[in-house]
KOLPABA-721334 format. One record per residue (C-alpha): residue in one letter; x, y, z. Coordinates in nm, 2 decimals. Layout:
! residues N
[a, [X, Y, Z]]
...
***
This chain:
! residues 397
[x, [1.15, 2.19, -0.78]]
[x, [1.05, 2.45, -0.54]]
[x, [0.98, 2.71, -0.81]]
[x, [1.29, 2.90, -0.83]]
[x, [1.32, 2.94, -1.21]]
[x, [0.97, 2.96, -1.28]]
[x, [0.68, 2.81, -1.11]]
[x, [0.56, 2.43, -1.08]]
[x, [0.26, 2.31, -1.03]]
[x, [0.22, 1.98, -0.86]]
[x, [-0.09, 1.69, -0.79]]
[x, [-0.15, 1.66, -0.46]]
[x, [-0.32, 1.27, -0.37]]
[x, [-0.40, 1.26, 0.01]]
[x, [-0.42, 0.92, 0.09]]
[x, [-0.74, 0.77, 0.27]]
[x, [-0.58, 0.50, 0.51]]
[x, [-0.90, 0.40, 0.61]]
[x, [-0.96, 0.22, 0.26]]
[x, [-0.60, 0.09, 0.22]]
[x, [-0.41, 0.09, -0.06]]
[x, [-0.05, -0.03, -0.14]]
[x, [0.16, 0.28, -0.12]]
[x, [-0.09, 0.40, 0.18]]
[x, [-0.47, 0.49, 0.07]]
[x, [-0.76, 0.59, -0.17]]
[x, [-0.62, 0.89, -0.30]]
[x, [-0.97, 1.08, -0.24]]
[x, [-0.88, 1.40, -0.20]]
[x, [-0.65, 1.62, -0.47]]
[x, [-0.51, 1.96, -0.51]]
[x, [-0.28, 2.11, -0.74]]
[x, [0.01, 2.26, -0.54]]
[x, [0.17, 2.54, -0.73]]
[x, [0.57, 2.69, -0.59]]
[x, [0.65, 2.99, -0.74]]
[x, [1.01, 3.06, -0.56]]
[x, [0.94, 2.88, -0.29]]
[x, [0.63, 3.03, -0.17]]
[x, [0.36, 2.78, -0.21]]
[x, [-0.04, 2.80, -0.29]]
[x, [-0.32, 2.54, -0.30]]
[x, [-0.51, 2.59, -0.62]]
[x, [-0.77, 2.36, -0.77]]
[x, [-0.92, 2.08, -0.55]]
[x, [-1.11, 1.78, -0.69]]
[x, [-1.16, 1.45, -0.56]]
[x, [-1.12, 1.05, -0.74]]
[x, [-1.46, 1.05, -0.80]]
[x, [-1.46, 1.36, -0.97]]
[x, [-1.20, 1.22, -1.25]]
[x, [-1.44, 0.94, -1.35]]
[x, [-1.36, 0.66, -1.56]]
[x, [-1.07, 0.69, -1.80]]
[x, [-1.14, 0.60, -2.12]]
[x, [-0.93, 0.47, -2.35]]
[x, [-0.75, 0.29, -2.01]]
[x, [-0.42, 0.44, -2.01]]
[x, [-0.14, 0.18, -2.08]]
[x, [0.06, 0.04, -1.78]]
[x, [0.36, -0.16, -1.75]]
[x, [0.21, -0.59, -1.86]]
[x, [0.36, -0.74, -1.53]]
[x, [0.20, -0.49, -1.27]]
[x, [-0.09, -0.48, -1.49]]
[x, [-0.14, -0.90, -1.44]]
[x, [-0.02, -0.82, -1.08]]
[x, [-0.31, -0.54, -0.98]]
[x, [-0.50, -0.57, -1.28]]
[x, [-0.61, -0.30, -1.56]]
[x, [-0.78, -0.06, -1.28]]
[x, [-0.42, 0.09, -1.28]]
[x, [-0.48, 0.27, -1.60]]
[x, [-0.89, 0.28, -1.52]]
[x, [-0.97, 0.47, -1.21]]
[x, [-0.79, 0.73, -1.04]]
[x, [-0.90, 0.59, -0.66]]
[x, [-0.66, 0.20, -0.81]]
[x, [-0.33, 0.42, -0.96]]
[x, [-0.19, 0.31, -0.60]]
[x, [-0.29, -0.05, -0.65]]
[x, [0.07, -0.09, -0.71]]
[x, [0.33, 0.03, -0.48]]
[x, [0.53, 0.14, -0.69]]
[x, [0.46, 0.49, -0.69]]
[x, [0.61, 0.64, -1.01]]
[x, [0.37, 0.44, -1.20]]
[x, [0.11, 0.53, -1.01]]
[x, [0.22, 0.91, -1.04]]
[x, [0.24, 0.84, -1.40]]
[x, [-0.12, 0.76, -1.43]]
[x, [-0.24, 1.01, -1.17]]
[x, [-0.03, 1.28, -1.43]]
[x, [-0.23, 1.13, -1.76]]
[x, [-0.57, 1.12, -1.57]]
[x, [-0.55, 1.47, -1.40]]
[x, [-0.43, 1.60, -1.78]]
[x, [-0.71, 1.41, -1.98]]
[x, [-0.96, 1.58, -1.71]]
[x, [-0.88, 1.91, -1.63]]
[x, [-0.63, 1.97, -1.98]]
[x, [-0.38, 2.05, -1.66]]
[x, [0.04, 1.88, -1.75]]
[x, [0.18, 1.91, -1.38]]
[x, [0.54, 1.88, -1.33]]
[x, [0.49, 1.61, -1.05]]
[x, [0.28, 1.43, -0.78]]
[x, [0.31, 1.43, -0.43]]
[x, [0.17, 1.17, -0.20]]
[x, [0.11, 1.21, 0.19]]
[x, [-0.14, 1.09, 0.45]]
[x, [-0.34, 1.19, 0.73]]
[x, [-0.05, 1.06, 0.98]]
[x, [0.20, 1.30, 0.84]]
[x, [-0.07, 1.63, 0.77]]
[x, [-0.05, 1.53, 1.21]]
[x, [0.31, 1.55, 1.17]]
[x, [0.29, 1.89, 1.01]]
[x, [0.04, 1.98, 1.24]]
[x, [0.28, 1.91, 1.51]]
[x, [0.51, 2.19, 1.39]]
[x, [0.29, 2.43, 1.26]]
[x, [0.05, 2.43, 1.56]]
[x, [-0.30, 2.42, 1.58]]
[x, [-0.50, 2.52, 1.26]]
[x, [-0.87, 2.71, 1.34]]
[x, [-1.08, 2.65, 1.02]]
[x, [-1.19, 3.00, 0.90]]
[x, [-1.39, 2.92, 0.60]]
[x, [-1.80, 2.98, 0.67]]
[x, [-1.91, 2.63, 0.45]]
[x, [-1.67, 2.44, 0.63]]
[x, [-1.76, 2.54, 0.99]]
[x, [-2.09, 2.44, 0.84]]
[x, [-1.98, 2.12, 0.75]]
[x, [-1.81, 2.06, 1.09]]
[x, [-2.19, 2.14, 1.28]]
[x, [-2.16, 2.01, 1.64]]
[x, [-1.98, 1.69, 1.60]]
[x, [-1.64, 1.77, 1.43]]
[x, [-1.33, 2.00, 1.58]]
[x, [-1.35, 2.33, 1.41]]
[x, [-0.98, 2.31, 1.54]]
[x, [-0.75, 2.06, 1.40]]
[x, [-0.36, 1.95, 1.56]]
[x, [-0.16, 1.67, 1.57]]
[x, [-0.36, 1.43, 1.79]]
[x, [-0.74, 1.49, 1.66]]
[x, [-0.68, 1.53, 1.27]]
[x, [-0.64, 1.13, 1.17]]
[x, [-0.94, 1.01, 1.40]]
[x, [-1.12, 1.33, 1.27]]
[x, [-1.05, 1.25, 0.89]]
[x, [-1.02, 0.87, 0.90]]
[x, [-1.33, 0.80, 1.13]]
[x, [-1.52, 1.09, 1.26]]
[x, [-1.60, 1.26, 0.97]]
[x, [-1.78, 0.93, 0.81]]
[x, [-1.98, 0.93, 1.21]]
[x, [-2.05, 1.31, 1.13]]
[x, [-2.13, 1.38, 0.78]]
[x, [-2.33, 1.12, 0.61]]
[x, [-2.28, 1.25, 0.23]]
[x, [-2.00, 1.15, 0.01]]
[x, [-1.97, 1.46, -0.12]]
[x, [-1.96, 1.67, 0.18]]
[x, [-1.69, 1.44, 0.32]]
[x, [-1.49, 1.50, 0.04]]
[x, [-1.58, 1.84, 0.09]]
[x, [-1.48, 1.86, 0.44]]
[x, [-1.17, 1.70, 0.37]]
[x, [-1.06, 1.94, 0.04]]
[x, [-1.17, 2.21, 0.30]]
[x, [-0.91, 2.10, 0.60]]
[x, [-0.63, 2.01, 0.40]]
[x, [-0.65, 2.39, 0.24]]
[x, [-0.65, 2.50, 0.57]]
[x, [-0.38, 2.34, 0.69]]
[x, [-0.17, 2.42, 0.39]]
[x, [-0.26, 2.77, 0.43]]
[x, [-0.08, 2.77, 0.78]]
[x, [0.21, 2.60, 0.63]]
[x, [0.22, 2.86, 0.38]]
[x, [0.23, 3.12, 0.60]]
[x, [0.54, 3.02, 0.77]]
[x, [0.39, 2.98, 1.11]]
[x, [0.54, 2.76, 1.36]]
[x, [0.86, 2.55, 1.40]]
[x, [1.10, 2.53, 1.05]]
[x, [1.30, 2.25, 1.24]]
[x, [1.05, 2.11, 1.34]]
[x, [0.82, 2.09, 1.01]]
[x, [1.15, 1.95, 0.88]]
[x, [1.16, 1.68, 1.14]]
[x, [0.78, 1.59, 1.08]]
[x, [0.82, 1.55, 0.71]]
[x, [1.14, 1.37, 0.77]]
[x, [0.97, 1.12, 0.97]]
[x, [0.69, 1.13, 0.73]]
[x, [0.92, 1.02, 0.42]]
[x, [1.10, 0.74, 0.68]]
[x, [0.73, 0.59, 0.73]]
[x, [0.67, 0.57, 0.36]]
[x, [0.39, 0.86, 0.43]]
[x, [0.54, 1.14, 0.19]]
[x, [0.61, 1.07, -0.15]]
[x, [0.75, 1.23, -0.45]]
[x, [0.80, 1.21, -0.83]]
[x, [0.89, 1.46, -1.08]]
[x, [0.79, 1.47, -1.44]]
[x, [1.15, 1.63, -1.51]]
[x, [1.37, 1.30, -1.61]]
[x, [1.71, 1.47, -1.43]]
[x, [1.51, 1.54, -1.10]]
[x, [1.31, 1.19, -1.12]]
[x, [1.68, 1.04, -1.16]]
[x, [1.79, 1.16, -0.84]]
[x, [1.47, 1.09, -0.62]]
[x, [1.46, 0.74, -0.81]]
[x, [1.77, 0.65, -0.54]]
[x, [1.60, 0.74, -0.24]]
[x, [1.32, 0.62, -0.03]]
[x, [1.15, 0.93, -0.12]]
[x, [1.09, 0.77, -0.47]]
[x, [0.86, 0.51, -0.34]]
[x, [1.00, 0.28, -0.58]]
[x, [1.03, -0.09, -0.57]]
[x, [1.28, -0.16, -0.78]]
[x, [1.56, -0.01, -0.88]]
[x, [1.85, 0.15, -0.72]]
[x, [1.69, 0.25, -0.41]]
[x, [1.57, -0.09, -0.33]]
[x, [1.81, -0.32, -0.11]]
[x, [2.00, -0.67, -0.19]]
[x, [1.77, -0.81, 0.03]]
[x, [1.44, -0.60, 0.08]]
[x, [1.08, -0.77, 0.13]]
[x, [0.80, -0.56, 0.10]]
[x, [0.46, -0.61, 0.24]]
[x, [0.15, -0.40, 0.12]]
[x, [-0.26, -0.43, 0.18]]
[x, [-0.52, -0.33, -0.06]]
[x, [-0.85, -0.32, 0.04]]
[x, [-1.10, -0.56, -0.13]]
[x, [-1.42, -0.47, 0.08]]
[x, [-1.52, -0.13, -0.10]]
[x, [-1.54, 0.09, 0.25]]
[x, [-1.33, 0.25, 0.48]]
[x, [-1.30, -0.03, 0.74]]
[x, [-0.91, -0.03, 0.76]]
[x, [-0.92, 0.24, 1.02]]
[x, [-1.03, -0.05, 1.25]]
[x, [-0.78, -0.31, 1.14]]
[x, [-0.45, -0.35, 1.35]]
[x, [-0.18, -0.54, 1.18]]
[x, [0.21, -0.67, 1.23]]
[x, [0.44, -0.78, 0.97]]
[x, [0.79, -0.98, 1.09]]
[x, [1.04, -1.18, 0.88]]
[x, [1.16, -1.53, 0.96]]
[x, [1.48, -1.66, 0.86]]
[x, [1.51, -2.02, 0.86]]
[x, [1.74, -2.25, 0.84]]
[x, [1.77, -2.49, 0.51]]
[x, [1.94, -2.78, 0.36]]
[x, [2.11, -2.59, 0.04]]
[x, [2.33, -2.30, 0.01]]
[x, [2.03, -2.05, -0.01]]
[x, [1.83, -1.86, 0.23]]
[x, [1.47, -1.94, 0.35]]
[x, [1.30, -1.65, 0.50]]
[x, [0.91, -1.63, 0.59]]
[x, [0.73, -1.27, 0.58]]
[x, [0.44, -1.32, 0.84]]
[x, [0.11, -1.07, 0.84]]
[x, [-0.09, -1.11, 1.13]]
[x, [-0.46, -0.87, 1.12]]
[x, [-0.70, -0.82, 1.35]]
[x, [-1.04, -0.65, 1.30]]
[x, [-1.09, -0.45, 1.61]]
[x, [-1.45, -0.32, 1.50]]
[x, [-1.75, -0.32, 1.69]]
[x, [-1.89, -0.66, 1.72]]
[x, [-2.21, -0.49, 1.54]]
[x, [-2.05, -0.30, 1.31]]
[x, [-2.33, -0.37, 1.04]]
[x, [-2.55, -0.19, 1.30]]
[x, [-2.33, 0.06, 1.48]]
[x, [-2.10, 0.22, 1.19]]
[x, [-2.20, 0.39, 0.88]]
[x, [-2.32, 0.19, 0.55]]
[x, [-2.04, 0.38, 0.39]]
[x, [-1.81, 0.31, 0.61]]
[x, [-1.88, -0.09, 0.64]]
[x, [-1.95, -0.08, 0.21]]
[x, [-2.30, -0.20, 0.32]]
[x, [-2.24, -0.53, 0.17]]
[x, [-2.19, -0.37, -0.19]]
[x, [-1.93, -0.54, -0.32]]
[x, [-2.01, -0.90, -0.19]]
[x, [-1.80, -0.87, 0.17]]
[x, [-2.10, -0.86, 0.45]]
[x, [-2.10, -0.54, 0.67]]
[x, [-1.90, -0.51, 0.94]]
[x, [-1.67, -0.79, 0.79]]
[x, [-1.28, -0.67, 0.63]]
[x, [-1.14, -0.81, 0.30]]
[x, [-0.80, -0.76, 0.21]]
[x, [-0.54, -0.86, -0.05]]
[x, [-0.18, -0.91, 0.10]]
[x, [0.07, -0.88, -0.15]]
[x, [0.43, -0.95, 0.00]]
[x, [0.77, -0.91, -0.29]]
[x, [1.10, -1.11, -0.24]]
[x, [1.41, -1.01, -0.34]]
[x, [1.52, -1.05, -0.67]]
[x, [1.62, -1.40, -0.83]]
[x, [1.40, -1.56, -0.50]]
[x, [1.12, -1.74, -0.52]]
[x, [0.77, -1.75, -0.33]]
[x, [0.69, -2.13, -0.24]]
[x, [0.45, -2.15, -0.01]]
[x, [0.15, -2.01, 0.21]]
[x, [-0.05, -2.04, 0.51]]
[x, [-0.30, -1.90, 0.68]]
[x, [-0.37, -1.98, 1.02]]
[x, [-0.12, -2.23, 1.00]]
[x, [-0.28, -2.43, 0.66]]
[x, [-0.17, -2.45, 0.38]]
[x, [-0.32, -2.22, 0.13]]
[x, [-0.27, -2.11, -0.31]]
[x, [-0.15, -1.81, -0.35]]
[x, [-0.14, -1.58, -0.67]]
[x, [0.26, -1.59, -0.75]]
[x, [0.42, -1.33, -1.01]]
[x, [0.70, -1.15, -1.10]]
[x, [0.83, -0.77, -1.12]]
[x, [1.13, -0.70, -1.29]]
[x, [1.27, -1.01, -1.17]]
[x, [1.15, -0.96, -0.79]]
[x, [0.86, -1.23, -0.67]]
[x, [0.53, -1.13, -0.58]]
[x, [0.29, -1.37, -0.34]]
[x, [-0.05, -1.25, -0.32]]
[x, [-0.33, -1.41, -0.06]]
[x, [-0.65, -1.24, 0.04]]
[x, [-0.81, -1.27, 0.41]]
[x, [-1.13, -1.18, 0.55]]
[x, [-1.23, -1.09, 0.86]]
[x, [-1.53, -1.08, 1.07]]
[x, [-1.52, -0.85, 1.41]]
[x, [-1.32, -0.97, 1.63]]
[x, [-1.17, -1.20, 1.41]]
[x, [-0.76, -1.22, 1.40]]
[x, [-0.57, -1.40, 1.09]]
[x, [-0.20, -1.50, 1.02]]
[x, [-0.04, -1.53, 0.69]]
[x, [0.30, -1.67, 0.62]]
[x, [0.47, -1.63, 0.27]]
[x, [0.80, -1.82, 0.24]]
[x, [1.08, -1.70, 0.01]]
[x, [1.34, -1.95, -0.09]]
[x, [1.65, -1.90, -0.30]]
[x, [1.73, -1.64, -0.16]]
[x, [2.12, -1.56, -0.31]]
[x, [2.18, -1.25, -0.08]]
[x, [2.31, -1.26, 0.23]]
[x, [2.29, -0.95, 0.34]]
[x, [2.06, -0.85, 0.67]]
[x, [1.67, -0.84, 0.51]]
[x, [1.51, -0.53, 0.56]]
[x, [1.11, -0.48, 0.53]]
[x, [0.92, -0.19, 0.36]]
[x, [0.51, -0.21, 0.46]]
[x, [0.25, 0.03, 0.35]]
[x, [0.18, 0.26, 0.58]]
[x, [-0.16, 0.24, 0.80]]
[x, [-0.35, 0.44, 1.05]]
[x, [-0.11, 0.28, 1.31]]
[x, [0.24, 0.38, 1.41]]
[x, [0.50, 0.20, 1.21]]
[x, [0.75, 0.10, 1.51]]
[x, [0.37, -0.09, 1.58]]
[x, [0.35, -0.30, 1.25]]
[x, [0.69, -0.35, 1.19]]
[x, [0.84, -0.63, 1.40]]
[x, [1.19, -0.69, 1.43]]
[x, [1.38, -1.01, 1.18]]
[x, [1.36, -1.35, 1.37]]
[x, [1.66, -1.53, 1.32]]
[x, [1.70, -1.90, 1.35]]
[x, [1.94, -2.10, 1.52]]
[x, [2.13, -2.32, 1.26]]
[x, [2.33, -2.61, 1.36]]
[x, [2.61, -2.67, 1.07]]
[x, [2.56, -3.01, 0.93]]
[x, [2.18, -3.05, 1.05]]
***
């Protein structure tokens, strides 16, 4: 995969977590990798927007489709809609090809929390290119490291550079940069190992591979970003946000996910995945934060205020029967991927404004220890993730 037969070429999709999406973020920004034994080069840069609409809408498996709906196969900024990520690397593939005539030999996925990570190792990274010192003007580090790059590219740079375009500019701009150190071989190997290591743990780096016999090993890993299959536990929940405001407001939302086992009457489990957000913006953040930041009110959510769809899966042959939110009972869209449940609720929230949602699994045949797999956000993992509360059963009660 690294080249050493004859080069590969690879899409690059740097997920935005500011506008979340299930495996992490927007894909904005995109680059073609290309390793040619081992040494690799960042070629061609373009951005979602740049794609456009594809048309005829590519074909994606029915039940995610009903799940996420048709955007899947529609727009290149909704492939990640799903969390599965080799259907979303499937599409990414077909769109990048129908636009640019390009067949790579994979996609890679990674975020603004693990460029830091690389970053970490690597060192500091001085921006060298003329337009984007330009771009940078007084407001925005012409010197990028581990500790500045998220709040630069997931806040900052919105603050700073009013223009779409030139964002996305900006953004190409530093992650060539930065790929131009790593390229170089500067800084710590063992530590660049240790920072994508962490990276792929977090669900931040993620990989498929057009070539069926190397997609058939990564398919058993984590690194796969798969949520089904043989990578996927007896007893794994998962727990993923899309964004349904139209803006990059999810740099300001602060959530924790924790599962609750409970006791029941039958021979099967009970277990309750609760999401509790907060929306830590501004109080007047219609006034205080960029239109494109708050969406402005565009898509029907008012400025200021946070929508987003929780999606939460089961494991297979369980069932989602209930949901609350703030303790009342609520619907809930309920569906079904390759035999794993799917509960979906959406929640808005108004600065300041905090929310908790419970979905509660029954029939749950496995008894093996649940684990919990959430999409990655602007905030540390060992944050989100709360540890499994386990009831206290008394037999015969």
């Amino acid at each position: 995969m690294l080249g050493a037969e004859q080069p590969r070429n690879y899409l690059i999709m740097i997920q935005n977590n500011a506008e979340v999406r299930a495996s992490g973020g927007i894909p904005g920004a995109l680059a073609v990798l290309t390793l040619d034994k081992g040494k690799l080069t960042l070629g061609a840069q373009s951005t979602a927007g740049a794609i456009g609409t594809t048309s005829p809408t590519l074909s994606v498996d029915p039940e995610q489709t009903q799940i996420f709906s048709g955007r899947l196969g529609k727009f290149m900024q909704d492939v990640n809609l799903t969390p599965d990520f080799p259907t979303a690397a499937t599409s990414a593939q077909a769109m990048w090809e129908r636009k640019t005539g390009q067949r790579v030999d994979g996609v890679l996925s990674l975020d603004p929390v693990a460029l830091g990570y690389v970053l970490d190792a690597t060192g500091p990274v001085k921006l060298k290119s003329p337009e984007l010192i330009a771009l940078a003007g007084d407001g925005l580090p012409t010197e990028l490291n581990g500790k500045n790059v998220v709040p630069t590219l997931l806040s900052d740079v919105y603050a700073k550079i009013r223009q779409p375009e030139l964002q996305d500019a900006y953004f190409a701009g530093v992650a060539k940069e930065i790929f131009a150190a790593l390229s170089s071989g500067s800084g710590d190997p063992k530590g660049l190992i240790q920072g994508i290591t962490r990276g792929t743990a977090e669900g931040r780096v993620i990989v498929w591979s057009a070539h069926n016999s190397e997609q058939t090993v990564i398919a058993k890993y984590a690194l796969g970003g798969s949520v089904t299959g043989p990578s996927i536990a007896p007893a794994q929940f998962g727990v993923y946000f899309n964004d349904g405001t139209g803006a990059k407001m999810d740099y300001y939302v602060k959530r924790t996910v924790q599962l609750i086992q409970e006791c029941t009457d039958d021979d099967y489990g009970q277990v309750k995945v609760r999401v509790t957000s907060t929306n830590t913006a501004p109080a007047d953040a219609a006034r205080s934060l960029p239109a494109y930041v708050t969406g402005d009110g565009a898509f029907g959510v008012p400025p200021g205020t946070v929508q987003t769809n929780v999606i939460a899966y089961g494991p297979v042959q369980a069932n989602v029967e209930t949901s609350t939110v703030d303790g009342r009972k609520v619907d809930f869209a309920a569906h079904r991927q390759s035999n794993r449940p799917v509960g979906s609720v959406t929640v808005t929230l108004a600065p300041g404004q905090s929310s908790t949602v419970e979905l509660t699994f029954g029939k749950i045949v496995q008894h093996t220890e649940p684990n919990l797999v959430v999409t990655p956000t602007v905030q540390p993992v060992k944050d989100v993730v709360l540890g499994t509360k386990l009831a206290e059963c008394i037999p015969g009660k």
